[in-house]
C-alpha positions as CSV (number, residue, x, y, z in Angstrom):
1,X,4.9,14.8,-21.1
2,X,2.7,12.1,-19.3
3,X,3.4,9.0,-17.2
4,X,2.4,7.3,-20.9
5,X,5.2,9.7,-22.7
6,X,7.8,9.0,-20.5
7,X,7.3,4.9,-20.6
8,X,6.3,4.3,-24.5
9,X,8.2,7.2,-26.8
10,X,8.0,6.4,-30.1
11,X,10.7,8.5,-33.0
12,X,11.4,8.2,-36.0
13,X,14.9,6.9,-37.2
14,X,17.1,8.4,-40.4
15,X,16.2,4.9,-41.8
16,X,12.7,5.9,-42.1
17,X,11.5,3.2,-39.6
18,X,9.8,3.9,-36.4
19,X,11.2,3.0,-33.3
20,X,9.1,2.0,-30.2
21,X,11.4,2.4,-26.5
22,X,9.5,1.2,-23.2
23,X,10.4,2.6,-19.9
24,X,13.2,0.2,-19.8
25,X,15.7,1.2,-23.0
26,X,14.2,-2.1,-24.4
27,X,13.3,-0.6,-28.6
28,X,11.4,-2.5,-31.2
29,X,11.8,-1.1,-35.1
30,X,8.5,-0.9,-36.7
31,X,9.0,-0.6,-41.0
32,X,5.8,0.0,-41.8
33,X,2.2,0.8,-40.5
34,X,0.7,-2.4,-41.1
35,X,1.9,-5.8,-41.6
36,X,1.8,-8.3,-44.2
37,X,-1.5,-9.9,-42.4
38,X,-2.9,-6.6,-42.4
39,X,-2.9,-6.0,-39.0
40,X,-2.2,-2.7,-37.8
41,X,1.0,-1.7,-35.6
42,X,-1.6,-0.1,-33.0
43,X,-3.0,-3.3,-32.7
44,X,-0.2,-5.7,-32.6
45,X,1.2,-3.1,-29.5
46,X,-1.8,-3.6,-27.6
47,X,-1.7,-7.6,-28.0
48,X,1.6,-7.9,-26.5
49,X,1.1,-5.2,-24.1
50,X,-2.1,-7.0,-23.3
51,X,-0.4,-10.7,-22.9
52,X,2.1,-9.0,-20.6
53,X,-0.7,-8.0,-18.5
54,X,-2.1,-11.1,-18.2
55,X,1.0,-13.1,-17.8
56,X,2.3,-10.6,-14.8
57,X,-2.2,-10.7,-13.9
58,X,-1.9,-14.7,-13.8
59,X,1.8,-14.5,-11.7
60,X,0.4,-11.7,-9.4
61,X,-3.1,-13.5,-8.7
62,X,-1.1,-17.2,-7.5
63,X,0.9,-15.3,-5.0
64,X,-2.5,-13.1,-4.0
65,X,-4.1,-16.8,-3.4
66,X,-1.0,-17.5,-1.7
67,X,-1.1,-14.4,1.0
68,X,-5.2,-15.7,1.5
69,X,-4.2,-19.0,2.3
70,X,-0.7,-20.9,2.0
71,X,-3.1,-24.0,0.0
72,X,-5.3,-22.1,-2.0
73,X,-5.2,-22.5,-5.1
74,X,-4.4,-19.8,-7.9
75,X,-7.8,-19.8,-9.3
76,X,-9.9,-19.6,-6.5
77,X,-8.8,-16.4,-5.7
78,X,-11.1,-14.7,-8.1
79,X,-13.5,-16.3,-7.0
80,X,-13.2,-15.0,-3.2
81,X,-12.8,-11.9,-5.0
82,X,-16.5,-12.4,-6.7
83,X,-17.9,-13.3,-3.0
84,X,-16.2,-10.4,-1.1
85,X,-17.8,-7.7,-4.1
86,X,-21.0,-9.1,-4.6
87,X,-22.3,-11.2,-2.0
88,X,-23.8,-14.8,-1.5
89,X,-24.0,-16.5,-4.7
90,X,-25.8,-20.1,-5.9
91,X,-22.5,-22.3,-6.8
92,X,-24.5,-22.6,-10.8
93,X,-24.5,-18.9,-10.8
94,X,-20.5,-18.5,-10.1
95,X,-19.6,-21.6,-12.3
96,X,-21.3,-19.3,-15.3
97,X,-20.0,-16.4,-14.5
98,X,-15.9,-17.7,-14.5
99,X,-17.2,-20.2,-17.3
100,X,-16.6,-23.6,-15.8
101,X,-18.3,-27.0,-14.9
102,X,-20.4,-27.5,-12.3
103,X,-18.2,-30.0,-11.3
104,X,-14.8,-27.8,-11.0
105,X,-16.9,-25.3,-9.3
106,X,-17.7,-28.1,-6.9
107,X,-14.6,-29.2,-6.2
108,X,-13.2,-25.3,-6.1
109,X,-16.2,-24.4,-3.2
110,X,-15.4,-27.7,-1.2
111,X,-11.6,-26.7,-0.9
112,X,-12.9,-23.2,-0.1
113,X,-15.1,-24.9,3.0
114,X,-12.8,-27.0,3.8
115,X,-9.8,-23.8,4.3
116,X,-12.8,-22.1,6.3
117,X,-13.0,-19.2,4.0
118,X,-16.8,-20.1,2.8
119,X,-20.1,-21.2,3.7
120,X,-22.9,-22.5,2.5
121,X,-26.2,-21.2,3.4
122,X,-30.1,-22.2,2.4
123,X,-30.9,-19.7,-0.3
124,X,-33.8,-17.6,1.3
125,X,-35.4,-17.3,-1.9
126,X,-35.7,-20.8,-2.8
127,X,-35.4,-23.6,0.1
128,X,-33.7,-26.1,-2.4
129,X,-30.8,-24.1,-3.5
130,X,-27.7,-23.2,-1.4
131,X,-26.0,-19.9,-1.6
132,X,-22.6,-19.5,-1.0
133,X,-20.8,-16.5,1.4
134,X,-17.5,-15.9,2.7
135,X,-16.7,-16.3,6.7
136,X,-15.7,-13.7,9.1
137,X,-12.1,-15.3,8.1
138,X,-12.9,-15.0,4.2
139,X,-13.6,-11.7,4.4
140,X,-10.7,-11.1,7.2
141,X,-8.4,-12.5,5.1
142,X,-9.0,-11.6,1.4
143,X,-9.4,-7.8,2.7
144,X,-6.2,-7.8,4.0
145,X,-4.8,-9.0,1.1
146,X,-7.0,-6.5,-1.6
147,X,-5.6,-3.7,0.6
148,X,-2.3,-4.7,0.2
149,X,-2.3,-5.0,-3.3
150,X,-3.9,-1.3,-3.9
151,X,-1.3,-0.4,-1.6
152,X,1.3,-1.9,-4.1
153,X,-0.6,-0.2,-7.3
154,X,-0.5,3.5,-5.4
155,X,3.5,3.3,-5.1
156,X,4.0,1.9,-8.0
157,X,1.9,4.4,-10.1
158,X,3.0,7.4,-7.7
159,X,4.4,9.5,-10.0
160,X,1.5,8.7,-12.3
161,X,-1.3,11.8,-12.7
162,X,-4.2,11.1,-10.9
163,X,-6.2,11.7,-13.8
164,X,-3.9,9.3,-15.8
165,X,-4.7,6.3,-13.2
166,X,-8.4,7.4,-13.9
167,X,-8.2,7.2,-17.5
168,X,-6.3,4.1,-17.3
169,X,-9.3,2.6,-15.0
170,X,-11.7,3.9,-17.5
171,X,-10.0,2.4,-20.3
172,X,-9.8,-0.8,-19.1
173,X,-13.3,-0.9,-17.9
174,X,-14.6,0.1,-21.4
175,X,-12.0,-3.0,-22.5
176,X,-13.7,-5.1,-20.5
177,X,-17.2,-4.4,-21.6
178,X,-16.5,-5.0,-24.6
179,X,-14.7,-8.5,-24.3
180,X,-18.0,-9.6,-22.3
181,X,-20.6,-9.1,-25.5
């Protein structure tokens, strides 16, 4: 049985009903297939499976912010993250790509500057624009802490399959390609 087996068994009661059991003994009785809304049981699993990612994502990325820098801010963290993968970026291009104002991008790059974690630098390509990078510090900083959390995911997935942290990676990426369109 799989890592997946072990921590979501579903059986079938004497009632008729299915029962759901996570890893922790915690069981959820299903009657039927699909609800009165017409939503299916598969579906409604995966929405609060989903909003317990997130919730734990949300928790997880405030203290990540917090290991950068004791007065960064939660949210600013992906955007470090953004920097570190992909390089100097116009402060327009990053306010579109999280989906904010240029103003809260603004005020998110100042505090950023101000912590010593970015710069600003004349975009090469067009004198008038300004792209922004992360210091030696930035980079110092936010690596530590990305290695740290990978470091987290291998022990606490180490009795996963390899193949089932691969799948999982692949599933989630095909997830999010499809919450972009």
């Amino acid at each position: 049985m799989t890592a997946f087996g072990r921590n979501f068994q579903d059986r079938e009661t004497d009632q008729g009903c299915d029962v759901h059991e996570d890893g922790n003994g915690a069981e959820a009785r299903v009657a039927e297939q699909v609800t009165p809304s017409g939503a299916d049981q598969e579906f409604l699993a995966l929405e609060r499976e989903l909003t317990v990612l997130l919730r734990r994502a949300r928790a997880n990325q405030g203290e990540m912010a917090r290991e950068v820098h004791p007065d960064l801010e939660s949210s600013a963290y992906g955007l470090l993250i953004r920097l570190n993968e992909h390089g100097g970026r116009r402060a327009t291009e990053l306010a579109g790509y999280f989906g904010v104002g240029k103003a809260t991008m603004s005020r998110q790059l100042r505090a950023l500057e101000e912590l010593g974690l970015i710069t600003r630098e004349p975009d090469p390509a067009d004198g008038r624009a300004w792209l922004v990078t992360l210091t030696e510090e930035g980079h110092r900083r936010v690596g530590t802490v990305r290695e740290a959390r990978r470091a987290r995911y291998v022990s606490q997935l180490a009795h996963w399959d390899r193949r089932e942290v691969a799948e999982l990676a692949r599933l989630l990426h095909q997830l999010n390609g499809v919450m972009e369109k």
